[in-house]
C-alpha positions in Angstrom: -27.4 47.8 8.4 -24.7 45.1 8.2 -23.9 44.7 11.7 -28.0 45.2 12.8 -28.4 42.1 10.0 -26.1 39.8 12.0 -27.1 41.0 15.5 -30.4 39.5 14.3 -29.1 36.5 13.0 -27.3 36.0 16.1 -30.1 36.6 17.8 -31.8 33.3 15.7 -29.3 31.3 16.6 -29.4 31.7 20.4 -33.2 31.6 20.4 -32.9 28.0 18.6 -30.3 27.3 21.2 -32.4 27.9 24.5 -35.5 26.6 22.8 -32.9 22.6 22.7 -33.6 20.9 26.1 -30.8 17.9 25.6 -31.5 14.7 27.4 -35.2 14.9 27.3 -37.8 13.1 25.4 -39.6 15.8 23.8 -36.3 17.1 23.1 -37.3 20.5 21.6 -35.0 22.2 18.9 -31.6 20.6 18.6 -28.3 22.3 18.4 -27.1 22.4 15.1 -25.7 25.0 14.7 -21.7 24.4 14.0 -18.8 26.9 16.2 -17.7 30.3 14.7 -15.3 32.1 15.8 -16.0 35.2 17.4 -12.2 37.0 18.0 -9.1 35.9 17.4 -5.6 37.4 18.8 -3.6 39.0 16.9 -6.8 39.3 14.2 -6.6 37.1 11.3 -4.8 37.8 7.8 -2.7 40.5 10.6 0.4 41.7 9.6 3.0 43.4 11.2 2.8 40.5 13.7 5.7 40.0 16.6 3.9 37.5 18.8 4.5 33.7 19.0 1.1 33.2 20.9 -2.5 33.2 18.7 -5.7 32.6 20.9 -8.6 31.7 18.9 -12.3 32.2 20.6 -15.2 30.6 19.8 -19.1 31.7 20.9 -19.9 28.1 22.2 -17.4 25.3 24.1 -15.3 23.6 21.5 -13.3 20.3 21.1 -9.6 20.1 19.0 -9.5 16.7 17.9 -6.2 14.8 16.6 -5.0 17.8 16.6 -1.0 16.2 16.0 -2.0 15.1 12.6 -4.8 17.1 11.5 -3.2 20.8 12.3 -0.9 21.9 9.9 1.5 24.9 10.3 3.0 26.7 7.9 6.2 27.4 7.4 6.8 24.5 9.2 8.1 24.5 12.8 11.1 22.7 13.5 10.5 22.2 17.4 6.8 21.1 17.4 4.0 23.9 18.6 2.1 23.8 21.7 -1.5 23.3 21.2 -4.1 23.7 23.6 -7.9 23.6 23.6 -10.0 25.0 27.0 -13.7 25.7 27.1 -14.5 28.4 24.4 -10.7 29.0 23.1 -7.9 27.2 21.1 -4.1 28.7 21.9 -1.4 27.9 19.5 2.3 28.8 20.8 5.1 28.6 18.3 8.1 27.6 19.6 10.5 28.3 17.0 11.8 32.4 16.1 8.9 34.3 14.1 10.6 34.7 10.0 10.8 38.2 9.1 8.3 39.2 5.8 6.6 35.9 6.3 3.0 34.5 6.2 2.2 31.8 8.7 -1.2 29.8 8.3 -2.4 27.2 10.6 -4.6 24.8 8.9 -7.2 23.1 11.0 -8.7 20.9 8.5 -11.7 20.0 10.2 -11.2 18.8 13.5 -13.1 21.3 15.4 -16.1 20.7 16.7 -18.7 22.3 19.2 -18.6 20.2 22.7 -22.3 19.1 23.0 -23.3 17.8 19.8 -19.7 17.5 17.8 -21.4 20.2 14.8 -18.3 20.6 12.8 -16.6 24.0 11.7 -15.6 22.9 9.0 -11.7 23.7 7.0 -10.9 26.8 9.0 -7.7 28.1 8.9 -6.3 31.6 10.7 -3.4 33.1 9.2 -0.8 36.5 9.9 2.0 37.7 9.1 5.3 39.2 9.9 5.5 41.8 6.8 3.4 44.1 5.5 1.2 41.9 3.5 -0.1 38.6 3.8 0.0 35.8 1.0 -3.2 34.6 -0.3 -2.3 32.4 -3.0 -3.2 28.2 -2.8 -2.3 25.2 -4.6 -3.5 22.0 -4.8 -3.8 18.3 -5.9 -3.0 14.6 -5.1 -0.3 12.3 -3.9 -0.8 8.7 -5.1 1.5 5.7 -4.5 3.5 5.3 -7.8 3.3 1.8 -7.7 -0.6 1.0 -7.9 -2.0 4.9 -7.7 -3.7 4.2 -4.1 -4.2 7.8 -2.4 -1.5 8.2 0.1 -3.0 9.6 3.4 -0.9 11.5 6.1 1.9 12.4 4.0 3.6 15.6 3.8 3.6 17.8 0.9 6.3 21.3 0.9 7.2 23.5 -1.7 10.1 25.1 -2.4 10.7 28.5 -4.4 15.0 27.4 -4.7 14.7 25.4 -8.1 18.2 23.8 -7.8 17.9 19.8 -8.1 19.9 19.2 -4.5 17.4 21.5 -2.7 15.4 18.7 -0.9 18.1 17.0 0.7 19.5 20.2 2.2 16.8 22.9 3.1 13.1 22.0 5.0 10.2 22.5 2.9 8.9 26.0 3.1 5.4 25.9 3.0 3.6 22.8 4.1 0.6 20.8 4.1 -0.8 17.2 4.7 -3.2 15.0 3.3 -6.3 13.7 4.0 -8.2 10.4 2.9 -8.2 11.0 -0.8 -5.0 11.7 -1.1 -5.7 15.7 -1.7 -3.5 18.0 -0.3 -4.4 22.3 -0.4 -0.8 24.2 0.9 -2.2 28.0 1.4 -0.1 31.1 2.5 2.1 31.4 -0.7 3.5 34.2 -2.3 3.9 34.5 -5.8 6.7 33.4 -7.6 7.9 29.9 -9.4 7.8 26.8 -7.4 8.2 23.3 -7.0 6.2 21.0 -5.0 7.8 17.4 -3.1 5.9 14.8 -0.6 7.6 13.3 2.1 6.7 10.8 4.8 8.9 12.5 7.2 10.2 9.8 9.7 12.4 12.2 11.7 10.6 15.8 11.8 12.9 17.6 9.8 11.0 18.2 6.6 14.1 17.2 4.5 14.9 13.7 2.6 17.3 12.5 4.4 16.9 8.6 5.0 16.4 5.7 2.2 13.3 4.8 3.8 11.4 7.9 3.6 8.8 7.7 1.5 9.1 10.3 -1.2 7.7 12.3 -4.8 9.6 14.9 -6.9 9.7 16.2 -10.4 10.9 18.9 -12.4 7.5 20.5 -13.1 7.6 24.2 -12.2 4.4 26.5 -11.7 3.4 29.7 -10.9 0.4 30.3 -8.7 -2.7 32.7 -9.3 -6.3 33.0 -9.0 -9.4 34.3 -10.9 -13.2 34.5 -10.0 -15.4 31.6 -11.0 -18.7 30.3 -9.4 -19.8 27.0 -8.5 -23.5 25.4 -7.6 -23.9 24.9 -4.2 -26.9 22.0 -3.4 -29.3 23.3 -0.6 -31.1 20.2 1.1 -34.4 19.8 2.0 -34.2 17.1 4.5 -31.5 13.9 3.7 -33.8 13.1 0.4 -35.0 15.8 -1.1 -33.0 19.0 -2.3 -34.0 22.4 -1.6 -32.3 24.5 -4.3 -29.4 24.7 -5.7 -27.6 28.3 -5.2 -24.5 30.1 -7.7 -21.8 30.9 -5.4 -19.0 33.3 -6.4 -15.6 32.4 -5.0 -11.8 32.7 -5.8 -10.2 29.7 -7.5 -6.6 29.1 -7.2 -4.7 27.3 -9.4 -3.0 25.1 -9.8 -5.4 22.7 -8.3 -4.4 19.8 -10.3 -0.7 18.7 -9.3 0.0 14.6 -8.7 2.4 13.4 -7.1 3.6 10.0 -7.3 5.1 8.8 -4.4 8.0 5.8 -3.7 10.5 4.8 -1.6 13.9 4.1 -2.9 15.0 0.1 -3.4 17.1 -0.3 -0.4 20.8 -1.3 -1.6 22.8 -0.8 1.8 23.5 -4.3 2.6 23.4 -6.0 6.2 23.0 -9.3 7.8 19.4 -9.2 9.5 19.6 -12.3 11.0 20.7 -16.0 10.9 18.8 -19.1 11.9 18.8 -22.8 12.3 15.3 -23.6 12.3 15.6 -27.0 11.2 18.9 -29.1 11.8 20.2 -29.9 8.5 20.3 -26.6 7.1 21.9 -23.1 8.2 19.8 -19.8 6.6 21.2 -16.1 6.4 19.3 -13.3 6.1 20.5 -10.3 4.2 19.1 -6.5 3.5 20.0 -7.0 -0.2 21.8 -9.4 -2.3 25.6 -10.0 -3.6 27.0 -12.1 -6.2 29.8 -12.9 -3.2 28.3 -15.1 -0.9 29.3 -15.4 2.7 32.2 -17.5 3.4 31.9 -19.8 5.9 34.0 -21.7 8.1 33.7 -24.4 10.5 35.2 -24.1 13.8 34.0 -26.8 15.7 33.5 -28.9 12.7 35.2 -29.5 9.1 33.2 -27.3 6.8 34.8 -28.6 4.0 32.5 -29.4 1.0 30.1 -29.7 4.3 27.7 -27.4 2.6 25.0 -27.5 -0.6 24.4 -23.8 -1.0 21.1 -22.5 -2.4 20.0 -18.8 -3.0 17.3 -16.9 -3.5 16.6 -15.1 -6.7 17.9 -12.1 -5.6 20.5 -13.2 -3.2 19.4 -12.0 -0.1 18.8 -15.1 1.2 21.5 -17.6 1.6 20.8 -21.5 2.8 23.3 -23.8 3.7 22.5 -27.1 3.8 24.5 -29.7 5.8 25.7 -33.0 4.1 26.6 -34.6 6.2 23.9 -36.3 9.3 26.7 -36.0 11.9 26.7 -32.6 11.5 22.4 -32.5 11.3 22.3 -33.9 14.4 25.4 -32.2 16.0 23.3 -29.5 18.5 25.8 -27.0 18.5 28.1 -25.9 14.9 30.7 -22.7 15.6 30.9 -20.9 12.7 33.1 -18.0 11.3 31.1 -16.3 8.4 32.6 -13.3 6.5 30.4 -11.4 4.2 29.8 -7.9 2.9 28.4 -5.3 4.2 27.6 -1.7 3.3 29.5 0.8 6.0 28.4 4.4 6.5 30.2 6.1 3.4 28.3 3.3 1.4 31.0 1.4 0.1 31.2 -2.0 0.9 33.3 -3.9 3.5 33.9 -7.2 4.8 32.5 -8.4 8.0 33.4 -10.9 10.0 31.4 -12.5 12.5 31.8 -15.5 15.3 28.3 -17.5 15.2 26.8 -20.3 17.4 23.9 -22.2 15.6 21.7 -24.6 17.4 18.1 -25.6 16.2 15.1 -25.3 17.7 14.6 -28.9 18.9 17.7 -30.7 20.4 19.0 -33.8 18.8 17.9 -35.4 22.7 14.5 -34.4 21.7 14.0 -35.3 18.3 15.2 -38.8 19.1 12.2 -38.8 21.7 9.7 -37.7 19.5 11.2 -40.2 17.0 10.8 -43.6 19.6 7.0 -41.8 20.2 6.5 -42.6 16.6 8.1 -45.9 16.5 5.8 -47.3 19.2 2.6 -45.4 18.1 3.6 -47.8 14.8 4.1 -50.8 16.6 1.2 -50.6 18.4 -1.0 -50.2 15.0 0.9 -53.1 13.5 -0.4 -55.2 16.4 -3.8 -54.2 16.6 -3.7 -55.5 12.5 -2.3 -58.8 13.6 -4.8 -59.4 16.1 -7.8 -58.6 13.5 -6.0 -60.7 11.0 -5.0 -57.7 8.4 -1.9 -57.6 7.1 0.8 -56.1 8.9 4.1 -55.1 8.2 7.3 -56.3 10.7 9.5 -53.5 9.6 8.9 -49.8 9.4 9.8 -48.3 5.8 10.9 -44.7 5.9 8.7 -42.3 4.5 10.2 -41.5 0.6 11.1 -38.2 -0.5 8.3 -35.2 0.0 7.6 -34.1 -3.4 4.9 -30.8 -3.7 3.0 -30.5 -7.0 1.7 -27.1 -8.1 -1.2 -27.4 -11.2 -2.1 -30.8 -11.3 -5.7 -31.5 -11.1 -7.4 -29.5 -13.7 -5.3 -26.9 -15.4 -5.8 -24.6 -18.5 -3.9 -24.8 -21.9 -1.4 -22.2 -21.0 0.1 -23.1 -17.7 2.6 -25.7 -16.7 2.8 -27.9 -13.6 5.8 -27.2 -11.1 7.5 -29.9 -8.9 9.6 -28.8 -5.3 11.8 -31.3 -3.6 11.6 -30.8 0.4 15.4 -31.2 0.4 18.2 -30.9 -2.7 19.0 -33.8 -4.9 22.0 -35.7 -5.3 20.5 -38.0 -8.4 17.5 -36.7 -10.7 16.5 -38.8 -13.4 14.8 -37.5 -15.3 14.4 -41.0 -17.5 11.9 -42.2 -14.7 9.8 -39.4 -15.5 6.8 -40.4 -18.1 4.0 -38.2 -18.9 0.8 -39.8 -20.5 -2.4 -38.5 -22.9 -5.4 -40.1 -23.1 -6.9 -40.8 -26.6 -10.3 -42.4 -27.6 -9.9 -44.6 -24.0 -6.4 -45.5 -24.9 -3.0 -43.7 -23.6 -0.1 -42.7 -25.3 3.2 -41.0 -24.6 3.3 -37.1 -24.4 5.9 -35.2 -25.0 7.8 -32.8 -22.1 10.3 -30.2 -21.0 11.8 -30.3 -17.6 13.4 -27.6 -16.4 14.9 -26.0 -13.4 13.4 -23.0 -11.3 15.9 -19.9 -11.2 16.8 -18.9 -7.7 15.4 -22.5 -6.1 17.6 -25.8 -6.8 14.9 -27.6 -5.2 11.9 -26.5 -7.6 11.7 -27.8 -11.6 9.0 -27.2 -14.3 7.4 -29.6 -16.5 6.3 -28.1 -19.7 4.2 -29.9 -22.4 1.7 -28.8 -25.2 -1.3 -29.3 -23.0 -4.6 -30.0 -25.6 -8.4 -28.7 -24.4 -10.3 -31.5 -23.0 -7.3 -34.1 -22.9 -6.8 -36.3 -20.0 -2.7 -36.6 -18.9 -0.9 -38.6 -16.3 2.3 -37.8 -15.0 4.2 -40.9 -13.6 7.3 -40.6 -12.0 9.3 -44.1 -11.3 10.4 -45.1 -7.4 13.8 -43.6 -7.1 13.8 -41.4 -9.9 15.0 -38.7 -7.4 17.3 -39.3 -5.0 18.1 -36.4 -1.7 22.0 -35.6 -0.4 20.8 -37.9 2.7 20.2 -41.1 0.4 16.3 -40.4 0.9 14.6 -41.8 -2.3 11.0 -40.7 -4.0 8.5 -43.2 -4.1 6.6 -44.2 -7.0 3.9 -41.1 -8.3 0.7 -41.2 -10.3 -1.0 -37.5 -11.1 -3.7 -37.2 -13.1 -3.8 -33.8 -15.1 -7.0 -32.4 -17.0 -7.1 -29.9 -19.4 -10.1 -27.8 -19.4 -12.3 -26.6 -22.6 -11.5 -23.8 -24.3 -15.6 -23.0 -24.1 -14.7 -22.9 -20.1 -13.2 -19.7 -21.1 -13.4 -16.3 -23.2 -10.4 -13.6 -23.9 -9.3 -10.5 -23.4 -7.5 -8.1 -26.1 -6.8 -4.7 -25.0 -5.0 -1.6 -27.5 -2.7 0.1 -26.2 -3.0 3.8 -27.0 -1.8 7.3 -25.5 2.4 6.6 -25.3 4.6 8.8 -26.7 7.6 6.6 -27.1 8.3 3.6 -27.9 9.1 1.9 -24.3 7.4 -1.4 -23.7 4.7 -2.0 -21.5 3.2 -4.4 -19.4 -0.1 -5.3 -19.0 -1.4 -6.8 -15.5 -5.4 -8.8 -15.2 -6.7 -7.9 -11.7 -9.0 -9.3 -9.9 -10.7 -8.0 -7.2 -8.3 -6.6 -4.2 -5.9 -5.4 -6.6 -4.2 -9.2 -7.2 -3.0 -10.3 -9.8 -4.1 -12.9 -12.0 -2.4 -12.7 -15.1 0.6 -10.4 -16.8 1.8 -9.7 -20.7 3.6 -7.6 -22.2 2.3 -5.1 -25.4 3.2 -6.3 -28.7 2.5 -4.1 -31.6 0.3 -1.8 -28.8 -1.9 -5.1 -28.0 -1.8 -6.8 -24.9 -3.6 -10.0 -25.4 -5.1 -12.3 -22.5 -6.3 -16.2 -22.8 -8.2 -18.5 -20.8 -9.9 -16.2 -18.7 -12.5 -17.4 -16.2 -15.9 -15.1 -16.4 -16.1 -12.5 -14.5 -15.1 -9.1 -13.1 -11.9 -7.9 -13.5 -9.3 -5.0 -13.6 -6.4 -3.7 -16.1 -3.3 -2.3 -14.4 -0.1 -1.1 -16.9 3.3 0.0 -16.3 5.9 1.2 -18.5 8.7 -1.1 -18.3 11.8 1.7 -19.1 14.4 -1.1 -19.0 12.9 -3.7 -20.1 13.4 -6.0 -17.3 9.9 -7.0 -16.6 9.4 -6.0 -13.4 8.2 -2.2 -12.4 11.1 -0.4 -11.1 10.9 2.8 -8.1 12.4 5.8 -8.6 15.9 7.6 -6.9 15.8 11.1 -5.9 19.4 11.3 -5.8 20.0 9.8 -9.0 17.1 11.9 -10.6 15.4 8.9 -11.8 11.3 8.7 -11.6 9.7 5.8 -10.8 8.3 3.7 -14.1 4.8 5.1 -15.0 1.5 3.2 -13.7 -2.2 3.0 -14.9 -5.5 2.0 -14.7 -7.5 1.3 -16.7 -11.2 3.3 -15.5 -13.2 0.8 -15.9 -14.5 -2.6 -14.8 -14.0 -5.3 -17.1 -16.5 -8.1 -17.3 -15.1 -11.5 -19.2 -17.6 -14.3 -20.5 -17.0 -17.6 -21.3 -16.8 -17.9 -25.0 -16.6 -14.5 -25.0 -13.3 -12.5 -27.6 -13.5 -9.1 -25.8 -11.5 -6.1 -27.6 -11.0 -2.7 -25.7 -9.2 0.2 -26.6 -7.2 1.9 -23.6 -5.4 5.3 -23.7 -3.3 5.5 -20.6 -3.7 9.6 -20.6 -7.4 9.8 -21.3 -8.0 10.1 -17.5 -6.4 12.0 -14.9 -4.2 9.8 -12.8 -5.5 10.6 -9.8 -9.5 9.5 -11.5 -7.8 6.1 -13.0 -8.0 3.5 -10.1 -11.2 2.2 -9.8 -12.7 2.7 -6.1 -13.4 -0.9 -6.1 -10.2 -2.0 -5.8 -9.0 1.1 -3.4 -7.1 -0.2 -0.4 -7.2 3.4 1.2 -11.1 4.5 1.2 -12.3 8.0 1.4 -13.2 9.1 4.5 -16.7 10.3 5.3 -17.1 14.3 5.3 -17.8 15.5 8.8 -21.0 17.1 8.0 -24.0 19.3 10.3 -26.8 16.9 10.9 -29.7 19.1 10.3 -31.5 17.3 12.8 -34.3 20.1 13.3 -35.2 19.4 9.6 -35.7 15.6 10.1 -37.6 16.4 13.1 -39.9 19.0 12.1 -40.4 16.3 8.9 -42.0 13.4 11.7 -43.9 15.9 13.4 -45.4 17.4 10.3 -44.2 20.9 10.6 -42.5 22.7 7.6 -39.0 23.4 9.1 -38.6 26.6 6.8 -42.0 28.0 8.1 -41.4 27.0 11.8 -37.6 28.9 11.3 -39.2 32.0 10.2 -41.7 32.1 13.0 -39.2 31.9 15.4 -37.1 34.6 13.3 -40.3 36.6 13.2 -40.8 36.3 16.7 -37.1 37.1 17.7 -37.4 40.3 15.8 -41.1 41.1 17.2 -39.1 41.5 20.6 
C-alpha cells in the first residue's frame, strides 16, 4: 500500500507538470514542484562504504549553485573535493583517503534547485559511512563577532573530541560546518561522546589556527550530544495572506542547539615597518604594525640630522613623524636617511633593522616655487584691479598666519570641551594671550579655563571651562600667541561659543544588573548604525547619561576586565577570552526634558537575541522558498486551488 500511495502521488506530480506550458500566456499549471532525489550511489546513511565517488540523481534537471561555499564536507577534506553538477545528477569525488569507522556527511544547505523554475530542495544532506554504523547525532548554535555580537557569516565552525587546551593549533577540526546569514551553524554526522566546539575563518585551508590573523572563537565548555522526540507546529498557507492550517509535526531534536561562539582576532603585536612617506616636504612619517617605546633612530646621510628633527607620535606608537626644522632641509628634494628600528623576526623576539632610505615629496621644490609665483601674480593682479576702482589695496603681500582648527565651538552642550590643533608644532605657546569671555545681562566678564595638551598629538590642546546653560562665551586668542618651528605666527581669533539649555535635552540612567563579579563596566549610547555617541562607565551598577538629544537610540556594554577603558580581544594561546559584550534588546527613545531610568540585566537574553536588528550590519538572508504560484493563480481566476488539485488527483487515479 506504501509504494501504490507514492506511485500515485508521483503520478500527481507529473500530471501538474505536463499540464505547465512555460513561455505562453495562458500559461497553464506552473512547475512548483521542488527536486527530489530519486537514487543515490552508494545509498544514503550506507555503511560499509569503500568508494570515494557519490552520484546523486534527481527526477527533474537540477542546478548546484555556489557550491565552493555553500557545500560542506564532513570530516573535512584536506585537498578540496571535486564537484560536479550535469543534467539530472550531482557527483561528488573525494580526493583525500576514506577514514576507517567514519561518518562522512555532505551538507548542501540549500543550493539546489530544479533548472526551469529555480524550486528549491531545500537543506538536503546525503551521508555514509566507512564502519558499521553511521552517526546521527547534531549540534548547533551561533557565532557572533565578540566585539559588537554581529552574526558572522561564512565562518567555519569544527569540533574536536581531544579536550587538551593545545588541540587547535595542532590537529584539523574533525567534524565541520559553515554558517549561513544569521550566524547559525548545524555540524551533523557526530558520534557520541564529549566535545568541544571552535570557529575559524580559515585563511589557508587547513582547518587549524595557525596565523594571527585568523579570525577565531574557543572556550572550555564541554557537551555531550543527544536527542529526544518533540513536535513543532508547522503553518500551512493558503495563498501568501491567508493560512491554511497549522499541522503538529513529530521530529528528532538534537541538542545542544544553543552553543555561541564569540569570535576575535588576536591584537597583532609582531612589529614591522609598513611603509614610509614624505607626503609633504617638511615632515618625514613612518608607518609601523605596532608600536614601541624605542623609536626609530635616524640618521642623516646626505644632511646633518642633528637636532634636525621635532618628533611626534601617535598614541600608540605606531606612527612616527618627523618633522624637519630646518627650511633648507624642507625644501631640499632629496634627504638619504639611515633609520634603525625594531622589528619582530620569525621566533618573535625582537631585532633591530637597519634600513638605507631615500625620501622625496610629492611635489619638487622646482614645482612648488611655480605654483608659489602663480599665486604671487594671481595677487598682484587683484591688488590692481582695487587700485583702479579706488579700494584700498595692499603693496605688500602678508603671509598667511598660522592654520589653527577648532573642534566645538558654535553651540556646544554643558559637558563637552572645545579642542584646538596647530597645522604644524609650536616653538612658543602662550598661553597668556589666550582669554575666554561670558556674557552676563548684555555685559562680558572673564571666565575661567584649563588648557591642556592632547596625549599622543603635540599639535592638539583642550580648553576646559565650566560651561553654564544658555550662557554666551567668546574665546579670543591674541596675534602671536602661538608661534610654529618655522617662525609662522597665529593671527588674532574671535570664537563665539553658546551653551545650549538644559530643556534642549533629557537623560538617560540605566541599572546595571545580571554580573557576577565585581569587574567594571562600560556603558556605550548608540545611535543608529551602531556609532557611538556617548560612553560611561558603571558606578555603583548605574551608568548615567546627560544632555541627550531626543530620539532613538541604543545601549551597548562591555566588561572592562583590566580596567583600561577600552574593550580588549582575546588570545587563544594565552587562553585569554575576549572582554564580554551586550546589548541592550531594546530601542531606547530619549525626550527632551525627559529623566529616563531603565533597568538592564546583561544575561536576561540570549546573546545571540541581544543586538537589535536595526542596527545589524550583517542582515539575514531571505529563505529560498517554493512559490506556490498555482495557488496565486487559481486565486485570480477564481478557482479553489485545493478543489482544482483534487480533480486532477481524482482524474489521475480514474486512469
Amino acid at each position: 500500500m506504501k509504494k501504490d500511495r507514492w506511485l500515485i502521488i508521483a503520478l500527481i506530480i507529473t500530471m501538474i507538470a505536463s499540464c505547465a506550458r512555460m513561455g505562453q500566456p495562458d500559461g497553464g499549471w506552473y512547475d512548483d514542484t521542488p527536486p527530489s532525489v530519486v537514487a543515490t550511489s552508494p545509498a544514503d546513511k550506507d555503511t560499509k562504504v569503500k568508494t570515494n565517488k557519490v552520484t546523486i540523481t534527481f527526477d527533474e534537471f537540477i542546478k548546484l549553485e555556489d557550491a565552493n561555499s555553500k557545500v560542506v564536507i564532513s570530516p573535512p577534506q584536506m585537498e578540496p573535493a571535486d564537484i560536479k553538477s550535469s543534467g539530472k545528477k550531482i557527483i561528488v569525488e573525494l580526493k583525500d583517503s576514506l577514514k576507517d569507522n567514519t561518518t562522512y556527511t555532505i551538507d548542501f544547505s540549500d543550493a539546489i534547485t530544479d533548472n526551469n523554475e529555480s524550486n528549491p530542495m531545500g537543506n538536503y544532506t546525503y551521508s555514509f559511512s566507512t564502519g558499521e554504523k553511521i552517526d546521527t547525532f547534531e549540534v548547533s548554535g551561533t557565532v557572533l563577532d565578540a566585539s559588537d555580537l554581529e552574526p558572522i557569516k561564512g565562518i567555519l565552525v569544527g569540533l574536536y573530541d581531544d579536550l587538551s587546551d593545545t588541540v587547535f593549533a595542532k590537529k584539523p577540526f574533525m567534524r565541520v560546518s559553515r554558517t549561513d546569514s544569521r550566524g547559525r551553524f548545524v555540524i551533523k554526522g557526530i558520534a557520541p561522546g564529549t566535545y568541544r566546539a571552535y570557529a575559524l575563518q580559515d585563511a589557508d585551508g587547513d582547518y587549524t589556527y595557525n596565523q594571527k590573523s585568523e579570525m577565531v572563537a574557543f572556550n572550555h565548555q564541554t557537551f555531550e550530544p543527544y536527542a529526544r522526540p518533540d513536535v513543532r507546529q508547522d503553518t500551512v498557507w493558503r495563498d501568501t495572506l491567508r493560512i491554511d492550517n497549522i499541522i503538529r509535526v513529530d521530529y528528532t531534536h538534537f541538542f545542544p542547539d544553543d552553543l555561541i561562539l564569540r569570535a576575535f582576532t588576536v591584537e597583532q603585536t609582531d612589529r614591522y615597518l609598513i611603509k614610509t612617506e614624505r607626503q609633504e616636504p617638511n615632515r618625514l612619517n613612518f608607518y609601523f604594525s605596532y608600536g614601541n617605546d624605542s623609536l626609530p633612530q635616524i640618521k642623516g646621510l646626505n644632511f646633518n640630522s642633528d637636532s634636525a628633527f621635532v618628533v611626534e607620535t601617535s598614541l600608540k606608537k605606531d606612527t612616527i613623524t618627523y618633522w624637519l626644522r630646518d627650511t633648507a632641509l624642507v625644501n631640499q628634494d632629496s634627504l638619504m636617511i639611515e633609520a634603525k628600528y625594531l622589528i619582530t623576526d620569525t621566533t618573535g623576539v625582537l631585532v633591530m633593522q637597519t634600513d638605507t632610505l631615500e625620501l622625496q615629496p610629492k611635489i619638487s621644490y622646482e614645482k612648488r616655487m611655480k605654483l608659489k609665483m602663480k599665486e604671487i601674480e594671481k595677487w598682484k593682479k587683484e591688488q590692481e584691479k582695487k587700485k583702479k576702482k579706488g579700494e584700498d589695496y595692499d603693496s605688500i603681500m602678508t603671509e598667511k598666519p598660522l592654520e589653527i582648527k577648532f573642534t566645538n565651538t558654535g553651540t556646544i552642550t554643558p559637558e563637552q570641551n572645545v579642542f584646538l590643533e596647530m597645522a604644524t608644532p609650536l616653538s612658543k605657546c602662550d598661553t597668556s594671550g589666550v582669554h575666554l569671555y561670558s556674557k552676563i545681562d548684555s555685559l562680558w566678564y572673564n571666565s575661567r579655563f584649563e588648557w591642556k595638551p592632547i596625549e599622543g598629538n603635540i599639535r592638539a590642546f583642550k580648553l576646559m571651562a565650566e560651561w553654564r546653560p544658555e550662557v554666551e562665551y567668546s574665546l579670543e586668542i591674541d596675534s602671536a600667541a602661538f608661534i610654529d618651528i618655522y617662525g609662522l605666527a597665529s593671527g588674532p581669533i574671535k570664537q563665539g561659543i553658546k551653551v545650549s539649555s538644559n530643556d534642549q535635552f533629557g537623560s538617560l540612567a540605566v541599572n546595571i544588573t545580571g554580573m557576577t563579579d565585581s569587574a567594571s563596566v562600560i556603558v556605550q549610547l548608540l545611535a543608529s548604525g551602531d556609532k557611538m555617541q556617548k560612553e560611561v562607565k558603571a558606578v555603583d551598577g548605574t551608568a548615567e547619561f546627560y544632555y541627550i538629544k531626543g530620539g532613538k537610540y541604543y545601549l551597548r556594554a562591555f566588561v572592562d576586565r583590566n580596567d583600561n577603558g577600552k574593550w580588549d580581544t582575546g588570545d587563544y594561546h594565552a587562553d585569554l577570552q575576549p572582554e564580554e559584550v551586550y546589548y541592550y534588546p531594546k530601542e531606547v527613545e530619549a525626550k527632551e526634558k525627559w529623566d529616563i531610568t531603565i533597568g538592564w540585566d546583561l544575561n536576561a537574553t540570549p546573546l545571540d537575541r541581544q543586538k537589535p536588528d536595526a542596527i545589524k550590519k550583517q542582515k539575514s538572508e531571505k529563505e529560498k522558498k517554493l512559490k506556490n504560484r498555482n495557488a496565486e493563480r487559481a486565486k485570480n481566476l477564481g478557482i479553489d486551488y485545493k478543489t482544482e488539485m483534487s480533480k486532477i488527483k481524482d482524474k489521475t487515479l480514474k486512469k
